[in-house]
MMTF fields as JSON, N, C-alpha, C and O atoms, coordinates in Angstrom:
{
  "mmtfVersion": "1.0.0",
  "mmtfProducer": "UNKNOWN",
  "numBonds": 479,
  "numAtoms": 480,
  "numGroups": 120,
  "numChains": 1,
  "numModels": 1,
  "chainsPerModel": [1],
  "groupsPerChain": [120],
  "chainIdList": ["A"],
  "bondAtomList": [4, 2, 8, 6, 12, 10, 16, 14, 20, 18, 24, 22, 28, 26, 32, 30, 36, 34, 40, 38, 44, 42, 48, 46, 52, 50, 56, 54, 60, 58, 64, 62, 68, 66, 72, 70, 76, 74, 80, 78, 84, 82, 88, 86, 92, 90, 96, 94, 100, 98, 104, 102, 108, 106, 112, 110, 116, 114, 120, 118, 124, 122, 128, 126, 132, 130, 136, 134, 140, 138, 144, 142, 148, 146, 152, 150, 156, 154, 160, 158, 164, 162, 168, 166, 172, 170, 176, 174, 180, 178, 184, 182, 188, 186, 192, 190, 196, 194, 200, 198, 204, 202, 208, 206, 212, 210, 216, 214, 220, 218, 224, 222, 228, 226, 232, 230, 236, 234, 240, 238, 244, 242, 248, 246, 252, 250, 256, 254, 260, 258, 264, 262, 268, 266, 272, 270, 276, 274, 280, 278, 284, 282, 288, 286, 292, 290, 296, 294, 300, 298, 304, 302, 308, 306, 312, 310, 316, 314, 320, 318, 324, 322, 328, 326, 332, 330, 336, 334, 340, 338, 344, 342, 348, 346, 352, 350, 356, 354, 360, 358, 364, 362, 368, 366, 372, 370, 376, 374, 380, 378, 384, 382, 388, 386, 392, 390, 396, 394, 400, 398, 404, 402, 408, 406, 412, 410, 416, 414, 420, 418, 424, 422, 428, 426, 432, 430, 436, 434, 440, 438, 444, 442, 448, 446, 452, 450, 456, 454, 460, 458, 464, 462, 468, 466, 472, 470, 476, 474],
  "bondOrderList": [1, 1, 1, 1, 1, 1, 1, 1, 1, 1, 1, 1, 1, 1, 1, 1, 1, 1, 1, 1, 1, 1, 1, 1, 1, 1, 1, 1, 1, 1, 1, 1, 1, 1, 1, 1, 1, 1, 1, 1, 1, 1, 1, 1, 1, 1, 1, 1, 1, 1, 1, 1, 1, 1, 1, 1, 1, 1, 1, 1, 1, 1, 1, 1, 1, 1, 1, 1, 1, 1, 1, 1, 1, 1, 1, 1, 1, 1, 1, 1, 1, 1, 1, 1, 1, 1, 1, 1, 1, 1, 1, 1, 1, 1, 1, 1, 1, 1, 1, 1, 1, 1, 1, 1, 1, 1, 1, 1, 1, 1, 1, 1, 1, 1, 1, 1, 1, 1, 1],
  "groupList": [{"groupName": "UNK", "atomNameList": ["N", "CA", "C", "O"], "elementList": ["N", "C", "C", "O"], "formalChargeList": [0, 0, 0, 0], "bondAtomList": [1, 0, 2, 1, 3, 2], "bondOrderList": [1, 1, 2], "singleLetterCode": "X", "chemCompType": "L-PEPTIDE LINKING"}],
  "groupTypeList": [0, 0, 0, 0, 0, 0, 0, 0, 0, 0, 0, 0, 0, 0, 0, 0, 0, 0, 0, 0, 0, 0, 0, 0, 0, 0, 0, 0, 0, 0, 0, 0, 0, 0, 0, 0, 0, 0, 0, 0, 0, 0, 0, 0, 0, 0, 0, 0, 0, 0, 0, 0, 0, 0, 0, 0, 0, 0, 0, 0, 0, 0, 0, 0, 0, 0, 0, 0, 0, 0, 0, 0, 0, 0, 0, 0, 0, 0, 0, 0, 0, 0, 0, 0, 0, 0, 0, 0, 0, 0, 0, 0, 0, 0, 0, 0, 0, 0, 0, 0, 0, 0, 0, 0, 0, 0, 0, 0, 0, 0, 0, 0, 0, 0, 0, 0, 0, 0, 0, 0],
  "groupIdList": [1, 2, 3, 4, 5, 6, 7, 8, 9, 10, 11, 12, 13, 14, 15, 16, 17, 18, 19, 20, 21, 22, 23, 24, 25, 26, 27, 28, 29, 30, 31, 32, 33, 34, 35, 36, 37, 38, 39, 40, 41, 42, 43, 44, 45, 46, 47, 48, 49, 50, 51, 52, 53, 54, 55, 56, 57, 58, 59, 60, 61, 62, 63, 64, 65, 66, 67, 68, 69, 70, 71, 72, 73, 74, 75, 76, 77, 78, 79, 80, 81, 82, 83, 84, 85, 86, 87, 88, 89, 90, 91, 92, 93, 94, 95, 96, 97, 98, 99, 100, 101, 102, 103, 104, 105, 106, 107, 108, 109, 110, 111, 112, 113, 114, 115, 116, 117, 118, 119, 120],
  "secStructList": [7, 7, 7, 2, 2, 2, 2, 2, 2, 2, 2, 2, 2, 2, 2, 2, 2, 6, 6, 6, 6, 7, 7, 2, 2, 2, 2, 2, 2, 2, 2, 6, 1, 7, 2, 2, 2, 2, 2, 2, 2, 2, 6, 6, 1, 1, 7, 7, 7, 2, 2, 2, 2, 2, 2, 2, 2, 2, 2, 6, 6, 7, 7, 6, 4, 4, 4, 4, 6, 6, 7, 1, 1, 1, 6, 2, 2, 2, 2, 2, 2, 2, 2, 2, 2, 2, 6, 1, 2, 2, 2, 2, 2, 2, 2, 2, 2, 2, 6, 6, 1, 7, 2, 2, 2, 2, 2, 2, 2, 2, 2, 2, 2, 2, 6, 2, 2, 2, 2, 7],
  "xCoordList": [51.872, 50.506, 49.859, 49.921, 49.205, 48.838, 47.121, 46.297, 47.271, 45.787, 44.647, 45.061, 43.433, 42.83, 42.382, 41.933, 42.68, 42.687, 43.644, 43.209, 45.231, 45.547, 45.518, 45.522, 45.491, 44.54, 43.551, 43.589, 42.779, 41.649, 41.942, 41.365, 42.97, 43.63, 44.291, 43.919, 45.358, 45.868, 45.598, 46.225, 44.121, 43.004, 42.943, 43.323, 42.289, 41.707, 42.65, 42.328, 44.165, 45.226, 45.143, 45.176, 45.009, 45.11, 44.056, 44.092, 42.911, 41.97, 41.938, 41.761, 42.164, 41.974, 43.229, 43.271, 44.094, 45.412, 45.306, 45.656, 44.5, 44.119, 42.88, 42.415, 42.131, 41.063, 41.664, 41.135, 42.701, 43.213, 44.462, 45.211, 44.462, 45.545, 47.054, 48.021, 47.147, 48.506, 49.051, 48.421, 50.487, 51.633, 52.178, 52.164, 52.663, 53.05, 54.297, 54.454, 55.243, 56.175, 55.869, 56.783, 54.819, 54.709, 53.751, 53.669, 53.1, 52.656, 53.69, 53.814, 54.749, 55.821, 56.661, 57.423, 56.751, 57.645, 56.995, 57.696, 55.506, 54.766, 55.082, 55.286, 55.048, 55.236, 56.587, 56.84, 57.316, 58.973, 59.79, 60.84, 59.092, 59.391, 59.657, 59.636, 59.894, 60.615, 58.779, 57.761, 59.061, 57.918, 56.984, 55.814, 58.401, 58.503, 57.614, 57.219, 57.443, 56.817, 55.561, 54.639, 55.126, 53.801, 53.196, 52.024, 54.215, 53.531, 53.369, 52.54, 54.119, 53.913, 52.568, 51.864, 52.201, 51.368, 49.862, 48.912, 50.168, 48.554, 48.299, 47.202, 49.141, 48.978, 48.631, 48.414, 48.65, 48.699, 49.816, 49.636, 51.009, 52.138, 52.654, 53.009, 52.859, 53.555, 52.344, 51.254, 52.627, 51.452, 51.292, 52.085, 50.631, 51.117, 50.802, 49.746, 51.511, 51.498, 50.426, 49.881, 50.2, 49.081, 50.223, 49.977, 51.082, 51.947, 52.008, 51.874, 52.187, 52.158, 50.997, 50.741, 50.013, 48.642, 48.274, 47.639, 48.56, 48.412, 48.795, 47.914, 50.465, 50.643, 50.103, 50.342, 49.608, 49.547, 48.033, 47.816, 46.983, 45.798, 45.912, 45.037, 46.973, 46.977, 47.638, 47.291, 48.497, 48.708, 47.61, 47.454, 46.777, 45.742, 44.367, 43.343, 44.488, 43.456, 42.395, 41.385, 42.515, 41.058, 41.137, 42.329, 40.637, 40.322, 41.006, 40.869, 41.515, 41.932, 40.761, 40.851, 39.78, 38.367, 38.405, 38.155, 38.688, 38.46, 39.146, 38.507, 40.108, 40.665, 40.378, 41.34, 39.339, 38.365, 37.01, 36.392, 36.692, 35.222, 35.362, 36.168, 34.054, 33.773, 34.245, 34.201, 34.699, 34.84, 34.398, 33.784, 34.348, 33.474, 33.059, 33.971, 31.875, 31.151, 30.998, 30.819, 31.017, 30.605, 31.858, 31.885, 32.927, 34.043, 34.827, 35.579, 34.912, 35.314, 34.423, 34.801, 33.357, 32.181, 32.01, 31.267, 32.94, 32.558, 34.029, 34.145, 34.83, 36.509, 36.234, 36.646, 35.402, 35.212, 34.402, 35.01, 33.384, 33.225, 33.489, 32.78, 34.23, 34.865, 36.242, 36.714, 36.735, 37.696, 37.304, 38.04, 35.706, 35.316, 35.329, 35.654, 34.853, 34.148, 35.491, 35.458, 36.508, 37.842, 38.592, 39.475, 38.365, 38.692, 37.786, 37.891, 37.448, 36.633, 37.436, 37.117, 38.41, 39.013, 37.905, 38.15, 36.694, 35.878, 35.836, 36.324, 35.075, 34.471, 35.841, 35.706, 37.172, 37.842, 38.329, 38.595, 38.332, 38.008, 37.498, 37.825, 36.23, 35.054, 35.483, 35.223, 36.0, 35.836, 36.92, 36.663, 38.282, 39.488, 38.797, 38.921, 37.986, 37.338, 36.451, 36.232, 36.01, 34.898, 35.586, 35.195, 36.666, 37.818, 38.612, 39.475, 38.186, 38.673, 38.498, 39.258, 37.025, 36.13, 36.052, 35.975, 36.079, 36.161, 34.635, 33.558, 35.007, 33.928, 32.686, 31.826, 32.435, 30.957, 30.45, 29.228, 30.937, 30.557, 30.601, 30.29, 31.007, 31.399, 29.921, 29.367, 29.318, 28.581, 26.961, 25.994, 27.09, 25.749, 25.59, 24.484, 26.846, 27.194, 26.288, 25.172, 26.911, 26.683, 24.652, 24.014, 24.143, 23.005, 22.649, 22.221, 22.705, 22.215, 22.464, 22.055, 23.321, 23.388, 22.105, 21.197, 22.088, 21.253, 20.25, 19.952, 19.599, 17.909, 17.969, 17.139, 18.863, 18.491, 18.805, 17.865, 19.417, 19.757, 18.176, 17.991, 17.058, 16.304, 15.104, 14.129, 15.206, 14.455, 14.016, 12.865, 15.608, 15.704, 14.724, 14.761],
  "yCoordList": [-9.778, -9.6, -10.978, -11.869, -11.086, -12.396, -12.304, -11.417, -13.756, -14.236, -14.345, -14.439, -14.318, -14.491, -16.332, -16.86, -16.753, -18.304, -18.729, -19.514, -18.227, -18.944, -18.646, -19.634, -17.448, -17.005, -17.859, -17.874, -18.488, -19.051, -20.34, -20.991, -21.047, -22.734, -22.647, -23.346, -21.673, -21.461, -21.371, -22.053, -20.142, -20.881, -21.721, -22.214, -22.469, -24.256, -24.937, -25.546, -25.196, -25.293, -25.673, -26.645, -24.148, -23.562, -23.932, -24.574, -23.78, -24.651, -25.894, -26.292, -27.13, -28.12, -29.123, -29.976, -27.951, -28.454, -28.467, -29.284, -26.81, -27.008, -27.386, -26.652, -28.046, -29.126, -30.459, -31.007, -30.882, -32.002, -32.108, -33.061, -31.272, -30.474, -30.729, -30.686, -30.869, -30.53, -29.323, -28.425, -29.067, -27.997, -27.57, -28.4, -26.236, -26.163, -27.303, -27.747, -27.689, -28.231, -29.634, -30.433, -30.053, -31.73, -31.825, -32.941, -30.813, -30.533, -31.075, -32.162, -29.691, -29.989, -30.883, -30.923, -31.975, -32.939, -34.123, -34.835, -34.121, -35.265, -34.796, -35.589, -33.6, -33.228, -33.613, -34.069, -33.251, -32.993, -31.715, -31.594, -30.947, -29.305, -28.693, -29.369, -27.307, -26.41, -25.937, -25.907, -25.62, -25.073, -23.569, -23.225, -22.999, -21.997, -21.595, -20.467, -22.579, -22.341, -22.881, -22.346, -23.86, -23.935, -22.769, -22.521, -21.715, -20.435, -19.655, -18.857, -20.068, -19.16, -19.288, -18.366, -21.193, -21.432, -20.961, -20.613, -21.144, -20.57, -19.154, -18.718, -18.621, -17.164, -16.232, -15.02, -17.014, -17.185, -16.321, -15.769, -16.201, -15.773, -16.343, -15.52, -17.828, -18.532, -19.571, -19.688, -20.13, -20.56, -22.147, -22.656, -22.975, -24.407, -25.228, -25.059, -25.869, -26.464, -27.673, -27.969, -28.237, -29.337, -30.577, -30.802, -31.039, -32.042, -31.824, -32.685, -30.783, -30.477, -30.462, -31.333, -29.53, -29.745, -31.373, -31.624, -32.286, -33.519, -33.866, -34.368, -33.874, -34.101, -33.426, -33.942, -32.634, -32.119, -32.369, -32.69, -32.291, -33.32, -34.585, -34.827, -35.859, -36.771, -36.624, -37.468, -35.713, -35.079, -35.751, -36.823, -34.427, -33.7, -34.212, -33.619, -35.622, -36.863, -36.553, -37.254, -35.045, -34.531, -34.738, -34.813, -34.789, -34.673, -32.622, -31.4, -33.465, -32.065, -30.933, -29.967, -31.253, -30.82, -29.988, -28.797, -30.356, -30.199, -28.236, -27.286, -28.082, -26.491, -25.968, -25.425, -25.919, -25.295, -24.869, -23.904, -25.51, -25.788, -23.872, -23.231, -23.612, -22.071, -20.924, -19.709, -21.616, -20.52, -19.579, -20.205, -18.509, -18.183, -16.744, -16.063, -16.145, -15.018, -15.034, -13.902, -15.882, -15.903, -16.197, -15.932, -16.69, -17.091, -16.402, -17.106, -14.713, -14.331, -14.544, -14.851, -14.411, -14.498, -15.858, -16.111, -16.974, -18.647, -18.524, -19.02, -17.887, -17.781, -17.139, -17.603, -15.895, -15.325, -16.312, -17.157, -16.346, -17.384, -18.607, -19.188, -18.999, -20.371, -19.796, -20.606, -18.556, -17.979, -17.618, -17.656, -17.077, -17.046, -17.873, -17.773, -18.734, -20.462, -20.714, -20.628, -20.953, -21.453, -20.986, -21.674, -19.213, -18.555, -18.787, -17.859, -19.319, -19.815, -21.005, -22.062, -21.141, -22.548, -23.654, -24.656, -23.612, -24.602, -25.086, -26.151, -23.96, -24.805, -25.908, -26.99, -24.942, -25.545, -27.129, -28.193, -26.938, -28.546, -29.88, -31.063, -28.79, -29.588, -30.372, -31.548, -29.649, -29.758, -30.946, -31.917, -30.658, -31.854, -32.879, -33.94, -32.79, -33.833, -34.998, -36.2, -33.831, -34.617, -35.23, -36.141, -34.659, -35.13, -36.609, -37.338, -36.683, -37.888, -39.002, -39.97, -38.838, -40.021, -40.83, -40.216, -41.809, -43.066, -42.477, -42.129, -42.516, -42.047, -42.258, -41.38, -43.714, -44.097, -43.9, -43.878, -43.809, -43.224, -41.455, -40.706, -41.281, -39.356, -39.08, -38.006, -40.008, -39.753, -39.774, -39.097, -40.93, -41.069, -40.085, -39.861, -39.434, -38.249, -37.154, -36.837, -36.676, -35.419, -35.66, -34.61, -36.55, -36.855, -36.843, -35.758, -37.611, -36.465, -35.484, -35.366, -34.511, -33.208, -32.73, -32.171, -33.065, -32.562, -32.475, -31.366, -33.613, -33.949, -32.803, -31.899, -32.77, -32.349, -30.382, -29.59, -30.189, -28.637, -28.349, -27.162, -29.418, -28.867, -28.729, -28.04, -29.465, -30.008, -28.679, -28.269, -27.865, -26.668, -25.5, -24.582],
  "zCoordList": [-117.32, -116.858, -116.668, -117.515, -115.433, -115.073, -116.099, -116.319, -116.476, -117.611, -116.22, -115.065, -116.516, -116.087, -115.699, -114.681, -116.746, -116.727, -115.679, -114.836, -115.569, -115.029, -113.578, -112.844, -113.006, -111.795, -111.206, -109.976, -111.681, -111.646, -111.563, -110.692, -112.51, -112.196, -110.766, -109.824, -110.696, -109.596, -108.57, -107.759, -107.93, -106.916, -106.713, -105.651, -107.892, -107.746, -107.323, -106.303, -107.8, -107.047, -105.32, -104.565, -105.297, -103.214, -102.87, -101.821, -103.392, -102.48, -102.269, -101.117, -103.728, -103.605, -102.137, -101.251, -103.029, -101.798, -99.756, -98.905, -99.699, -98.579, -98.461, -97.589, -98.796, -98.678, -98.039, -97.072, -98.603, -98.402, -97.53, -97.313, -97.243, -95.876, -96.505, -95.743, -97.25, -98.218, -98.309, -98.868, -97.7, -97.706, -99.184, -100.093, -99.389, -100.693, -101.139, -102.276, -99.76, -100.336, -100.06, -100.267, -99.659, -99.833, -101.24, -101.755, -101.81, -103.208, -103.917, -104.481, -103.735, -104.884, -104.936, -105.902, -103.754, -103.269, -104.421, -105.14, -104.381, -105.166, -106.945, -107.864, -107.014, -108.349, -109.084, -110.199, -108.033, -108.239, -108.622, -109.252, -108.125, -108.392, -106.767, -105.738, -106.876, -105.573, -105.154, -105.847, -103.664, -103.147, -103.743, -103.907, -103.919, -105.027, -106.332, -106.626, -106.902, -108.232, -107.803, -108.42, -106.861, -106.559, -106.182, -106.466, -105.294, -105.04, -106.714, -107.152, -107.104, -108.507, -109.153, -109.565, -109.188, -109.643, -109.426, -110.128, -108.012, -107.091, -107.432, -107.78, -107.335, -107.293, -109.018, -109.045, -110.144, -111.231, -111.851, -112.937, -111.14, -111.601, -112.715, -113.559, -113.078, -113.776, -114.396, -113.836, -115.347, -116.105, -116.041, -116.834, -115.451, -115.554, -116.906, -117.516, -117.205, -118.563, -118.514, -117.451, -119.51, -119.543, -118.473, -117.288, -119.02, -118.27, -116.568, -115.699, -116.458, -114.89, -114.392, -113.56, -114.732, -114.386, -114.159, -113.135, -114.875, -114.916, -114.005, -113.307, -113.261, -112.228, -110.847, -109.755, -110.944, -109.837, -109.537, -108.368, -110.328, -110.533, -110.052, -109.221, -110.346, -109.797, -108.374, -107.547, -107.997, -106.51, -105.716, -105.131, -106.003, -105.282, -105.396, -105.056, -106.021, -106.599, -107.105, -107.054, -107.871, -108.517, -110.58, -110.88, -111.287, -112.762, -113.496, -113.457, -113.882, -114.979, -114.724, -113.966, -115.449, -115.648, -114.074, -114.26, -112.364, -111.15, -111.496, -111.043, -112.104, -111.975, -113.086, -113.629, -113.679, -114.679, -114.218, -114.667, -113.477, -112.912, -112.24, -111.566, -112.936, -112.26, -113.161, -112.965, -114.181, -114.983, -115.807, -116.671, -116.042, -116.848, -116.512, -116.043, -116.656, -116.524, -114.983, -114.535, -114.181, -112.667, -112.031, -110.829, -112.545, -111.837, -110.993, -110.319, -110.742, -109.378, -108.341, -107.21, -108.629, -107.478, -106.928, -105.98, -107.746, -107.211, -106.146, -105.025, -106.738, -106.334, -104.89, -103.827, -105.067, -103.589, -102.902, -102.244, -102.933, -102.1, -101.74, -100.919, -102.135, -101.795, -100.729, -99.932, -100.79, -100.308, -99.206, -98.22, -99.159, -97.672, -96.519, -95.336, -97.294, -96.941, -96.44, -95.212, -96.81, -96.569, -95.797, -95.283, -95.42, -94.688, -92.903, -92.102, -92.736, -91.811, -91.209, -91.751, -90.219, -89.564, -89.536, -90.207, -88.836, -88.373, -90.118, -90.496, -91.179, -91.998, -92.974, -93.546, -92.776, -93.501, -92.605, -93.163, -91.534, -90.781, -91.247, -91.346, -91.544, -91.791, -93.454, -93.71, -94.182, -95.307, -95.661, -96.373, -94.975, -94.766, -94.365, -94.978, -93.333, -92.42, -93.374, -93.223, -94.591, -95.551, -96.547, -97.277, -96.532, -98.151, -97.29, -97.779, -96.341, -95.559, -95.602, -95.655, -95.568, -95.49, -97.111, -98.175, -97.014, -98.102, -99.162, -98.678, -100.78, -101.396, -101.132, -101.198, -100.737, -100.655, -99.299, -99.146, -98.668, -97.362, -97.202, -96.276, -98.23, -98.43, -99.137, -98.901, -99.963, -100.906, -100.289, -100.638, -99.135, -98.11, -96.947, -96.457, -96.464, -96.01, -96.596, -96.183, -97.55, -98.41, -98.908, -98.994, -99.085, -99.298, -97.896, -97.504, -97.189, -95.821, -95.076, -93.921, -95.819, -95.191, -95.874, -95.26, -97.579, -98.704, -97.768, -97.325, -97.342, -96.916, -95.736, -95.834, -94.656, -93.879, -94.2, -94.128, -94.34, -94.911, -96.01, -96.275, -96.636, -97.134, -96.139, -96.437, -94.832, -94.175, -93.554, -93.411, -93.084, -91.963, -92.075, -91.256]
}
């Protein structure tokens, strides 16, 4: 029976990966594992260990802490929508497009979407 926890790492997983336009097997190529068990992982079939999580965190250049985030009492409802959001070609474009750009220029970005999205 799949945990609810690891369901939920495993998402974070698939999204963060296709955020950054990363394939399951150039994932597992950086890890050093089969394409295979990354599907295991995403899907929360198989459980990832702290050591792997680690690697696959430095993969996917996010913080341990990055496939926890949302958990909790609200965490299918953050999972669905982010699944929507992602399910959308343009926005998921958009979103590679933003994971692109160099931090400090990502960061003056995102502060003027802020201003102007409060502006609308």
């Amino acid at each position: 029976m799949k945990h609810p926890v690891d369901v939920h790492v495993g998402k974070r997983v698939r999204h963060r990966r296709w955020m950054v336009g990363m394939t399951q097997q150039q994932l597992a190529d950086k890890v050093g594992i089969k394409f295979q068990q990354i599907q295991k992982y995403e899907t929360g079939m198989n459980r990832i260990s702290a050591s792997r999580l680690w690697d696959i965190a430095d993969a996917l250049g996010v913080s341990i802490s990055f496939f926890f985030e949302g958990l909790g009492g609200d965490a299918p409802a953050v999972d669905e929508q982010i699944g929507d959001i992602l399910a959308d070609k343009e926005a998921l474009m958009l979103v590679r497009s933003y994971y692109a750009i160099p931090e400090p220029q990502r960061r003056r970005l995102f502060d003027l979407a802020k201003v102007l999205s409060e502006a609308a």
